[in-house]
N, C-alpha and C positions, 0 to 999 in steps of 0.2 A: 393590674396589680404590680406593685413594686419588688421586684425580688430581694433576697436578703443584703447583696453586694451590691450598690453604685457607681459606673465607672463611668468618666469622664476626661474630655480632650481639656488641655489646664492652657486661659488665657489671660487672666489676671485675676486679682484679687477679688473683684468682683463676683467670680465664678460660681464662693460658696453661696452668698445669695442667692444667686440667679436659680440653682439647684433646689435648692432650700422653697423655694417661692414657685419654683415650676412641678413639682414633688409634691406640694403638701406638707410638708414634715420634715421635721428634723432630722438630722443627718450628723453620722458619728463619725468624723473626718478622718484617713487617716495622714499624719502628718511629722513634719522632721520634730522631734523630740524639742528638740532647742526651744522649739515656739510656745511651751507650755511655762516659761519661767520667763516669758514677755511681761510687762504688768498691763491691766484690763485686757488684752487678749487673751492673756493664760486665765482668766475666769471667765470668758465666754468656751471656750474650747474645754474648759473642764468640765462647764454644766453640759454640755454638748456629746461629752465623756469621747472627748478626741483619743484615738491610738497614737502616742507617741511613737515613732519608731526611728533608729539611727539609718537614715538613708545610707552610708557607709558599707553596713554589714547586712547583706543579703537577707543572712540566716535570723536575725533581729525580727525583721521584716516577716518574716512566715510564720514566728514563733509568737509574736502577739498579734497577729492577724489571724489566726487559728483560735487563740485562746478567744478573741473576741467572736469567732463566730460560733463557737463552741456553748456560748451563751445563751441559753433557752429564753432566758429572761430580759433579754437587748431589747429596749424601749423602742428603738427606731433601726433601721439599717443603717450599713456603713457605706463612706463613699469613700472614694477614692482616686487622685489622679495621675493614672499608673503610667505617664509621661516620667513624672519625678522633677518637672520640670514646667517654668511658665515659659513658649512658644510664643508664634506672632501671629495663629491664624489662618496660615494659607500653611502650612505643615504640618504631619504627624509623626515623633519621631519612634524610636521602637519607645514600646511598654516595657514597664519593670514586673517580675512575674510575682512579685512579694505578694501581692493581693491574690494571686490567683490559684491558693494553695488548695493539697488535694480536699478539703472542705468546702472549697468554693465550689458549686455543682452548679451553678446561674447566678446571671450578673443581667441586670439592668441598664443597656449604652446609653448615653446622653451624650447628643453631640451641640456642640457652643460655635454661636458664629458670631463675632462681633462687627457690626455696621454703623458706619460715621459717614451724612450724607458731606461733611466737609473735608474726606479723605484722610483723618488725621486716625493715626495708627492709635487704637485705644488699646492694644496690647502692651503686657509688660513682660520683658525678660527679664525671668531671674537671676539671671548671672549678671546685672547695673549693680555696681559697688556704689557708686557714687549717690549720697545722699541727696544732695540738690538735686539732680536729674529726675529721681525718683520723686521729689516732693514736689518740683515742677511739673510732671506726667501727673501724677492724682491733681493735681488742680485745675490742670488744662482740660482733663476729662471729666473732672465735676463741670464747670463751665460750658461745655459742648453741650450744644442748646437741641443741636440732630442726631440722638443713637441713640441706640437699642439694641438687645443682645437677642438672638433668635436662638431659642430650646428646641430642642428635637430629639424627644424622648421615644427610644426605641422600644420593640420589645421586647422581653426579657429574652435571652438566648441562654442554652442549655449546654454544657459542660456533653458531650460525644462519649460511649463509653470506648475505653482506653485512652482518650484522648490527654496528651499531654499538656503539663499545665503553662508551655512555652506555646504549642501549638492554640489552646484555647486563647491566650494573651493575643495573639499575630490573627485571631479570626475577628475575635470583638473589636479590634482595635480598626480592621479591617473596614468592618461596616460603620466603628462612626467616621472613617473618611470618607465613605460612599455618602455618608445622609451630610456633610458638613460641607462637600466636595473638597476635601483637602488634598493636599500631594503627602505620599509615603515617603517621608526621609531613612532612609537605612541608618543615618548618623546626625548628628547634630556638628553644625558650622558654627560653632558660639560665638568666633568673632563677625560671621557673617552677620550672625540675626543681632550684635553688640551693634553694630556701624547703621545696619535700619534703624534698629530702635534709635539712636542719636540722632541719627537723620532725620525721622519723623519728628523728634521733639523739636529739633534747631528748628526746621520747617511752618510749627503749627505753635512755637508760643513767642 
């Protein structure tokens, strides 16, 4: 059984399908505000009935993520990936505790591993400004004739009583590094994982 929250390690784009298809069901994302005044993106994400929220302000973050769980009537669950951030993969960096408000009582982990038998990095970091980079990476990974994304749908874990909603964020996040085998980053190295990502792409297109 799927619990009412979805959370998830974020490696590219790809991610929401893969959840979406591993699930059964649709899935009410939550996501940067920004993205809902995309054109055709901002109407799949509506019908979807994405949470918009200003990754910015913390308190944004708790206040319509409460109100949406507060919903007796939600068609689907929400997911969520409480990185805030697309990674490369072999890291988890901390969780954002926005999703993890004192409403969240259980959360359903899913941990994402992506595999390319011809070593080419099919991760995308979020922090690539540069447009060609980006539209070069979606084409080399449509192309990539060997991959596949491995799901690893945990099971639901229960909110501890008194357990605080920083302590529950640092346990779930915990075990989908144990089922993904990833490494715990305390911080993010953005130019570290900027200079892979380039490298990978100079490398493989």
């Amino acid at each position: 059984e799927i619990a009412t929250v979805v959370v998830a390690n974020h490696i590219a784009i790809w991610d929401v399908w893969a959840l979406m298809a591993a699930l059964e069901s649709p899935l009410s994302f939550v996501a940067r505000a920004s993205l809902l005044h995309f054109p055709i993106v901002s109407s799949i994400m509506r019908a979807l009935r994405t949470v918009g929220v200003d990754r910015r302000n913390g308190k944004d973050a708790r206040i319509k993520v409460s109100q949406r769980l507060a919903q007796a009537d939600a068609p689907w669950p929400m997911a969520c990936f409480p990185e805030g951030a697309t990674t490369n993969g072999i890291g988890l960096i901390d969780f954002k505790t926005g999703i993890f408000t004192n409403e969240c009582k259980t959360v359903t982990p899913v941990a994402l591993r992506y595999i390319c038998d011809s070593g080419f990095d099919l991760s995308y970091t979020s922090n690539q400004m540069s447009a060609a980079a980006v539209a070069k990476h979606f084409i080399r990974t449509l192309l990539e004739p060997q991959k596949k994304i491995q799901i690893i749908v945990l099971s639901p874990m229960h909110r501890s009583y008194n357990e605080s909603n920083s302590d529950f964020a640092s346990r779930v996040r915990r075990a989908i590094a144990d089922a993904a085998q990833l490494q715990l980053w305390s911080g993010w190295d953005a130019n570290r994982l900027r200079s892979a990502w380039y490298q990978s792409c100079s490398e493989h297109i």
